[in-house]
C-alpha positions in Angstrom: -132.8 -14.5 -29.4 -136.0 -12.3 -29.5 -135.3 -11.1 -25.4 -131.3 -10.3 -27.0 -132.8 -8.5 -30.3 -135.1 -6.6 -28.1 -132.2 -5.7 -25.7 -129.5 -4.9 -28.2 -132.4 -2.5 -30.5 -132.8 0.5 -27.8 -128.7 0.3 -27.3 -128.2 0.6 -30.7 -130.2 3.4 -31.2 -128.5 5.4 -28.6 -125.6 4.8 -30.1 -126.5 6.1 -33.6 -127.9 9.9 -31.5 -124.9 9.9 -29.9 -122.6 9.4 -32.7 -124.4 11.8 -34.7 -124.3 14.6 -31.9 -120.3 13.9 -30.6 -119.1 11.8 -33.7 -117.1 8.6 -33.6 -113.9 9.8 -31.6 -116.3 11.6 -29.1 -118.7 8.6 -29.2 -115.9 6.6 -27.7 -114.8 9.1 -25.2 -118.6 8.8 -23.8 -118.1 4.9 -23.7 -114.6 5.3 -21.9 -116.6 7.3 -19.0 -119.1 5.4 -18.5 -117.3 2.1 -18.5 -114.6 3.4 -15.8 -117.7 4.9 -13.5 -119.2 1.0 -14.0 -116.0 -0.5 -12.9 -115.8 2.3 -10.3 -119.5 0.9 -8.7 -118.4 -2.4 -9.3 -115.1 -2.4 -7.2 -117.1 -1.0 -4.2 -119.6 -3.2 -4.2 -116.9 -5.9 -4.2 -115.3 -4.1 -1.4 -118.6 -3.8 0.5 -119.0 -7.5 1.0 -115.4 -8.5 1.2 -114.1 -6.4 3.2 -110.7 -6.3 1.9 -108.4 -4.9 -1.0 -109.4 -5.6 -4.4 -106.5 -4.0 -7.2 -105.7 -1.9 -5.0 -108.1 -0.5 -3.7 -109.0 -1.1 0.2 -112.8 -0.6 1.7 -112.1 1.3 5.2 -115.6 1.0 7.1 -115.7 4.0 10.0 -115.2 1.2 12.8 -112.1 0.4 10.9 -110.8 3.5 10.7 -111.5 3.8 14.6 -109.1 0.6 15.1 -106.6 1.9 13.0 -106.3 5.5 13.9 -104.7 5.6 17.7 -104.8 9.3 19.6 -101.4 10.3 21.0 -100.9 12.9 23.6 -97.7 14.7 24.9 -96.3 15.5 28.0 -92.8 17.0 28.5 -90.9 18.5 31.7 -92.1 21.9 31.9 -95.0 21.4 29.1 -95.1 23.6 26.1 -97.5 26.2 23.6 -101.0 25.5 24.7 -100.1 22.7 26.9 -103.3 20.8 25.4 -101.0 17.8 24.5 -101.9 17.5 20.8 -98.4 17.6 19.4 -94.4 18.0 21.1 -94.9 21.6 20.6 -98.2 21.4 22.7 -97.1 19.2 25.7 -98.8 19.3 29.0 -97.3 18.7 32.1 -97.2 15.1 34.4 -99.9 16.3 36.4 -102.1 15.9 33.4 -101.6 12.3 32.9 -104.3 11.2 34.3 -106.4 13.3 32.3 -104.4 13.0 29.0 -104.9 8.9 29.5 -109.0 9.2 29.7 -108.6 11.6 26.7 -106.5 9.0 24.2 -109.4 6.2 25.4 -108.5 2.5 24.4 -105.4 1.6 22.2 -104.1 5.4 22.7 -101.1 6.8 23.8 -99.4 9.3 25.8 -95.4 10.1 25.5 -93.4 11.2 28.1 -90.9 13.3 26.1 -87.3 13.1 27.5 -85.5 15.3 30.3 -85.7 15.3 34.0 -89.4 15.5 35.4 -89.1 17.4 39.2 -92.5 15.4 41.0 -92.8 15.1 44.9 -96.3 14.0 44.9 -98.4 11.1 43.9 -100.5 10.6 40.4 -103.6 9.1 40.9 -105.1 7.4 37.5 -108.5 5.9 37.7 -108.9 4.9 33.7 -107.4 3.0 31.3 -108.3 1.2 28.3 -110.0 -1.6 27.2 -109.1 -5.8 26.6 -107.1 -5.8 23.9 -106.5 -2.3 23.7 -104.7 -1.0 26.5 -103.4 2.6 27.1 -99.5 2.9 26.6 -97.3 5.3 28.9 -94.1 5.8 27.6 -91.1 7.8 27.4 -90.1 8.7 24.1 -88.1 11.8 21.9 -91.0 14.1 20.0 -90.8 11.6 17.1 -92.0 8.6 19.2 -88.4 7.1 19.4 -87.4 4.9 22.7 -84.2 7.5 22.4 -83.4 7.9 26.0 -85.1 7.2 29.3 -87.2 10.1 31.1 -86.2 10.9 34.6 -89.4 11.0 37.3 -87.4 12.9 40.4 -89.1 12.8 43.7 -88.3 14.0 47.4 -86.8 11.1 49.0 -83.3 12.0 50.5 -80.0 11.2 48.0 -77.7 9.8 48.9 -79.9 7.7 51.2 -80.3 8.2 54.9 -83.1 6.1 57.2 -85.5 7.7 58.4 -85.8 10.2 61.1 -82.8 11.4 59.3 -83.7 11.7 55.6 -87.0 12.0 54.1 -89.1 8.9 52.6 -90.8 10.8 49.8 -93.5 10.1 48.1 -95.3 7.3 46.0 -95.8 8.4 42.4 -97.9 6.1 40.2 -101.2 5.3 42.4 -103.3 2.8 40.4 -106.9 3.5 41.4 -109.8 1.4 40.9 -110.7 2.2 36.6 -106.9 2.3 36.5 -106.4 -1.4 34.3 -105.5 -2.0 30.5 -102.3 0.3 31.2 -98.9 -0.2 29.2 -96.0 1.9 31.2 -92.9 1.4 29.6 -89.5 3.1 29.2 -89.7 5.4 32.3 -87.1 6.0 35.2 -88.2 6.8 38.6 -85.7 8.5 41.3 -85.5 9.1 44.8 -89.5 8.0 45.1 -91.1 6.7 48.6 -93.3 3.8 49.0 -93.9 2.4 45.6 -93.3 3.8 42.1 -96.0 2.1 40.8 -98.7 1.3 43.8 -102.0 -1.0 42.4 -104.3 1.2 44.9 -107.6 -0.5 43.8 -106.6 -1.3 40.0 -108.0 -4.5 39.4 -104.9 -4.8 37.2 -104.1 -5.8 33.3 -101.0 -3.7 33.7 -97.8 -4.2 32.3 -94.9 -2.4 33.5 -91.5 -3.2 31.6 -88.4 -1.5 30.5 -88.1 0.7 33.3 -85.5 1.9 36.0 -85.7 3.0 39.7 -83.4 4.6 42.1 -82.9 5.3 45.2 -86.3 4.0 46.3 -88.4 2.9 49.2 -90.2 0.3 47.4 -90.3 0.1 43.3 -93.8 -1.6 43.2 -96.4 -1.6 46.1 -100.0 -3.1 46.8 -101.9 -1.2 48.9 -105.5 -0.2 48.0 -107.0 3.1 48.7 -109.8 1.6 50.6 -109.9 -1.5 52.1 -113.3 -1.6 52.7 -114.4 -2.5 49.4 -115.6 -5.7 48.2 -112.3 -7.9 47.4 -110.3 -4.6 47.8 -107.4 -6.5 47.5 -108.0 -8.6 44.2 -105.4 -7.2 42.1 -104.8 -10.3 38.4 -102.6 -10.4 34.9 -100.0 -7.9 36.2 -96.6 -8.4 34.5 -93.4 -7.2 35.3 -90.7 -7.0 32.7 -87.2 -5.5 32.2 -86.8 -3.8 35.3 -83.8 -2.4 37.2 -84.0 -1.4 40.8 -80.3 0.0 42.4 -81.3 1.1 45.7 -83.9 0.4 48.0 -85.0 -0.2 52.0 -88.5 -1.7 52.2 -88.1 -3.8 48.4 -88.2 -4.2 45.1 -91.8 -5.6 44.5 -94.7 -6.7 47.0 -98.1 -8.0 46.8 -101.2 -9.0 48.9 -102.6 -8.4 51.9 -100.9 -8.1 55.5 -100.9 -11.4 57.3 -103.2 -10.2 59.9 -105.9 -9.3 57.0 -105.2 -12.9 55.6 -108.7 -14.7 55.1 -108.6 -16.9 51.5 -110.3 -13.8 50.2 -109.4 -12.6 46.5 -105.9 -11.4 46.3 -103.0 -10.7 44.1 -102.5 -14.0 41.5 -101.6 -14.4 38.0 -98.5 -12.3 37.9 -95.0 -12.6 35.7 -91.9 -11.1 37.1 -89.6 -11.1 35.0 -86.1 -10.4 33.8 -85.7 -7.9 37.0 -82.8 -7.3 38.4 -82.9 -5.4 42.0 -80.1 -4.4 44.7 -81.0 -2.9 47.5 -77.3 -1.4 48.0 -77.2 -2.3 51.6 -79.9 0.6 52.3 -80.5 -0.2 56.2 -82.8 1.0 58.9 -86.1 0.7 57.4 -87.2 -2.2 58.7 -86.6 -4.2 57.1 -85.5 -4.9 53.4 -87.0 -7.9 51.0 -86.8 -7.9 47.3 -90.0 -9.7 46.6 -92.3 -10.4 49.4 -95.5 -11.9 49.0 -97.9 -11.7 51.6 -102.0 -12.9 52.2 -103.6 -14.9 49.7 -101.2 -14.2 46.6 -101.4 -17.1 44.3 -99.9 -18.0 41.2 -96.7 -16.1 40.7 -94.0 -17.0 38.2 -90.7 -15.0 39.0 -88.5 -15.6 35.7 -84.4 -14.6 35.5 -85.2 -12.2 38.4 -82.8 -11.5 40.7 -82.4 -10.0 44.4 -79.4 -9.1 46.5 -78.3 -7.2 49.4 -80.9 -6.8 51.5 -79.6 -6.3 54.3 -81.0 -5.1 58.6 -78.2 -4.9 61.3 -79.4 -4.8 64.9 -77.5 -5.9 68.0 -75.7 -9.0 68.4 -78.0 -10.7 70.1 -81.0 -10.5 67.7 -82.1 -12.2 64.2 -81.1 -9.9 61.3 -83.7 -10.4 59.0 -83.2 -9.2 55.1 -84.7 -11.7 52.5 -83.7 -11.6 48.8 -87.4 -13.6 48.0 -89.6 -14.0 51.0 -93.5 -15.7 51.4 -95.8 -15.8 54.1 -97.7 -18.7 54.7 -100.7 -18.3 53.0 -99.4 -17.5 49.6 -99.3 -20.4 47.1 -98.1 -22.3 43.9 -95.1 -20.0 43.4 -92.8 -20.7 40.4 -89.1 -19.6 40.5 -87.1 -20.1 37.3 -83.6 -19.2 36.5 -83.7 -16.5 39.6 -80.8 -15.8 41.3 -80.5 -13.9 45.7 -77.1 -13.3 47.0 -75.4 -11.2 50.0 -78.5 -11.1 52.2 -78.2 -10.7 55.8 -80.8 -13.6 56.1 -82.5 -16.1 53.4 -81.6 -15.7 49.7 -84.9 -17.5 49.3 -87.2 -17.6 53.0 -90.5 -19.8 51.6 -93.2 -20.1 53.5 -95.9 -20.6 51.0 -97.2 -24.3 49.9 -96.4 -26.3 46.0 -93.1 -23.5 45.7 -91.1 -24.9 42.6 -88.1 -23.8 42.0 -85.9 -24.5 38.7 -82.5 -23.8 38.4 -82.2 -21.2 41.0 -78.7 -19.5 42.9 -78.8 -18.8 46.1 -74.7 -17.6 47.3 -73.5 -15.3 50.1 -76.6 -15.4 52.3 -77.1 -16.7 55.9 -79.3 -19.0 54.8 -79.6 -19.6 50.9 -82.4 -21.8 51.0 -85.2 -21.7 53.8 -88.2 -23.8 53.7 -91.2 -23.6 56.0 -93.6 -25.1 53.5 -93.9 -27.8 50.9 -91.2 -27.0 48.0 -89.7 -28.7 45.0 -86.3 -27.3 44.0 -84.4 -28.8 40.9 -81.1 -28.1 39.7 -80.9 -25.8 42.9 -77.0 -24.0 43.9 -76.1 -23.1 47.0 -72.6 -21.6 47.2 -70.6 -20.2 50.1 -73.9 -19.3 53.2 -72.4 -16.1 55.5 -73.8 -15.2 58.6 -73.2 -11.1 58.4 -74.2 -10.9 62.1 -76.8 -11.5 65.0 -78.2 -14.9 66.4 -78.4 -18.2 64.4 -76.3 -20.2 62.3 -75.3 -20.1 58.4 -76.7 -23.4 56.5 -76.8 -24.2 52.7 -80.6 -25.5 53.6 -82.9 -24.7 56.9 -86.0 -26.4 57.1 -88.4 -25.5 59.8 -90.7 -28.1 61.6 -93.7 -28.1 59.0 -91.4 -27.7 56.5 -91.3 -30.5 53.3 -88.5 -29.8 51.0 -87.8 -32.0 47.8 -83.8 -31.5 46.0 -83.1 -32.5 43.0 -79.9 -32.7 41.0 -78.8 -30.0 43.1 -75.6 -29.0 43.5 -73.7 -26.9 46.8 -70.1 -26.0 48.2 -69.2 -24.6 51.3 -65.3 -23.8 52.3 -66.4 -22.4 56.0 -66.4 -24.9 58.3 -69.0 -23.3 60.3 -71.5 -23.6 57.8 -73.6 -26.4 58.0 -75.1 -27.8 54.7 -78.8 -29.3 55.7 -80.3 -28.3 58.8 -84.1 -29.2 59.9 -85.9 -28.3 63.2 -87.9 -31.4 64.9 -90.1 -32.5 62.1 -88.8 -30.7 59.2 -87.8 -32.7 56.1 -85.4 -32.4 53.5 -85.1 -35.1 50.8 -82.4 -34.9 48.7 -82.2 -36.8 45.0 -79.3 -37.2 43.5 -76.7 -33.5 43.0 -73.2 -33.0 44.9 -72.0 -31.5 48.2 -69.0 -30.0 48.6 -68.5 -28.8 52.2 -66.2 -28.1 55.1 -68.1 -28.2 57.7 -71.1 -30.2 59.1 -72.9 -32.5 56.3 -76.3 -32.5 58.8 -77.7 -30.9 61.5 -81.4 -31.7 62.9 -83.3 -31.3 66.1 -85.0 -33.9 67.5 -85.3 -37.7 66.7 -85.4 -39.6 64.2 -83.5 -37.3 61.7 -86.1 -36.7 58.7 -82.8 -35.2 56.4 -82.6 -37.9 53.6 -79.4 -38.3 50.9 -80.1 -40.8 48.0 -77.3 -41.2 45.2 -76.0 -38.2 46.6 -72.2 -37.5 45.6 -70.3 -35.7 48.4 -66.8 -34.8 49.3 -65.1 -33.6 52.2 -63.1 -30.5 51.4 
């Protein structure tokens, strides 16, 4: 009681002073100041600690304010004002992308305002952001709005002629080595050479998605720069989203390295495709069209509701028209297909070389050869509907399986009406097992080379059409 008396005695003679100076309506005006300033110091120090809102009020620390804030940058089709990018009415030009992406730093920005961009020579980016904070690309109206689609035009010839006759063009987007943590997104690329987006030494994290491309050589290439760099070719967690590709003569999409640079050294792996649709539009004389072709020591691939058709390579009667819709080369691995769809190529609507290939509910129609195994495979739920041999040397089949080849069907289902089409076909050695499904065909059930046949039907239903 003493410690309170002693306490309360000093505050109660301030308060007598200073109701004798302001008097008792100013005296409470005083106490109405100082107790908001109190509550003032008291919020914040709540604030300091938690971290959070408290009535209202929220603590913003200067690394949160750095988190939240994101830098956006401009470019439009002939640029604008000071062209420094800071706003719609300041845009730069494309050519200052690369620049404009090192400015805006992690988590940034830069918008690709809408209208026809006129570009006939490559972009090479060597920065990005960070994990968790990637740098986004986009194409967008001045408000930020997914409005309409930006138009990259290059130099390749339109409509399309092979080459000597009409020009190749360009690549556009060359992914350098820095170039990773990148978001491009709502962009359309046009009469562009080798690659609209090439990974040139990008050790990846890049996603590409909503985007179009036309009249192309190839929509996505791997090729580094330099290939004399340690693991030059690693490229990991690329995805590949949304796409549409109408028109092209090398492919659609291809990683890793060429099969005389093969050596179980790091390559592409860890990449989605997905939701991409591609037709090559019969664009001949380039030697020769695939939609996806992986290559070298690519690894772990899932291809998801992506489809591939009409790739197509005439030649002379006499020789093998090649044209794949999905094609791997023997040293590529655990490949996952799901829900993907190849139809009117001039060869295989799937030609697998690689080992542990799964494939789930896939389509293969209209091909020479819908399904062709030179590896170990695992196809369930698999169609196969109507093969057609366009021209050159060998025979249409529903399935081929070449002498190494180890092909597991399950629950599949396939019709043929041609009687020259033959549904299962092996070289010497080459196996095919099929569980279970339905045949419908016309003309021969089995076909294999060699002795004793390694073709197997178990609870198989099939009719004679």
């Amino acid at each position: 009681m003493k410690k309170y008396f002693a306490l309360m005695s000093p505050i109660s003679s301030l308060s007598r002073k200073l109701r004798q100076k302001f008097g008792k309506a100013g005296l409470m005006f005083v106490f109405s100041i100082v107790g908001f300033l109190l509550a003032l110091l008291l919020t914040q120090f709540l604030l300091k600690f938690s971290g959070g809102c408290v009535l209202g009020i929220c603590h913003s620390s200067a690394g949160a304010q750095s988190t939240v804030s994101t830098q956006i940058m401009y470019i439009s089709p002939t640029g604008a004002g000071s062209r420094n990018g800071s706003s719609a009415s300041n845009a730069g030009i494309l050519k200052d992308l690369p620049a404009f992406i090192t400015k805006v730093g992690p988590g940034g920005e830069v918008r690709l305002l809408n209208g026809t961009y006129n570009q006939t020579k490559s972009i090479k980016i060597s920065s990005g952001g960070a994990p968790g904070k990637p740098v986004t690309i986009r194409g967008t109206d001045a408000s930020g709005q997914e409005t309409a689609m930006p138009v990259i035009m290059g130099s390749r010839t339109s409509p399309y002629q092979p080459p000597p006759l009409g020009k190749t063009g360009d690549n556009l987007f060359k992914l350098l080595p820095g170039a990773s943590y990148l978001n491009f997104r709502n962009i359309h690329c046009m009469n562009q050479g080798n690659g609209c987006f090439v990974f040139a030494g990008s050790k990846g994290n890049v996603t590409i998605e909503k985007t179009k491309a036309t009249n192309v050589q190839r929509f996505v290439e791997h090729q580094p720069e330099s290939t004399s760099v340690s693991n030059a070719w690693e490229v990991a967690n690329v995805v590949i989203r949304n796409a549409e590709i109408q028109g092209f003569s090398k492919g659609a999409i291809r990683f890793g390295k060429p099969d005389e640079k093969a050596n179980h050294s790091p390559d592409a792996h860890d990449i989605l495709i997905q939701e991409v649709f591609g037709d090559a539009q019969r664009q001949d004389g380039d030697n020769f069209c695939m939609g996806v072709h992986l290559q070298g020591d690519v690894h772990h691939v899932k291809l998801i509701k992506t489809t591939m058709n009409n790739c197509q390579q005439t030649l002379k009667p006499s020789d093998y028209w090649n044209g794949d819709g999905f094609a791997t080369e023997e040293l590529v691995s655990d490949i996952y297909f799901e829900d993907t769809s190849a139809s009117g190529n001039t060869d295989a609507g799937y030609d697998l070389k690689a080992n542990n290939s799964v494939l789930v509910r896939t389509i293969a129609a209209d091909n020479k050869r819908n399904y062709r195994f030179w590896g170990t495979a695992n196809a369930q739920d698999c169609v196969g509907i109507e093969p057609r041999c366009r021209g050159g040397k060998s025979c249409q089949a529903q399935v081929y399986a070449t002498e190494n080849a180890d092909a597991k069907l399950s629950r599949c289902t396939f019709k043929s009406t041609n009687p020259t089409t033959d549904v299962f076909q092996s070289q010497k050695g080459g196996k095919i097992t099929v569980q279970g499904g339905t045949v419908e065909y016309r003309g021969i059930l089995q076909r294999a080379e060699g002795s004793p046949s390694l073709i197997q039907l178990n609870s198989v239903t099939v009719k004679l059409m």
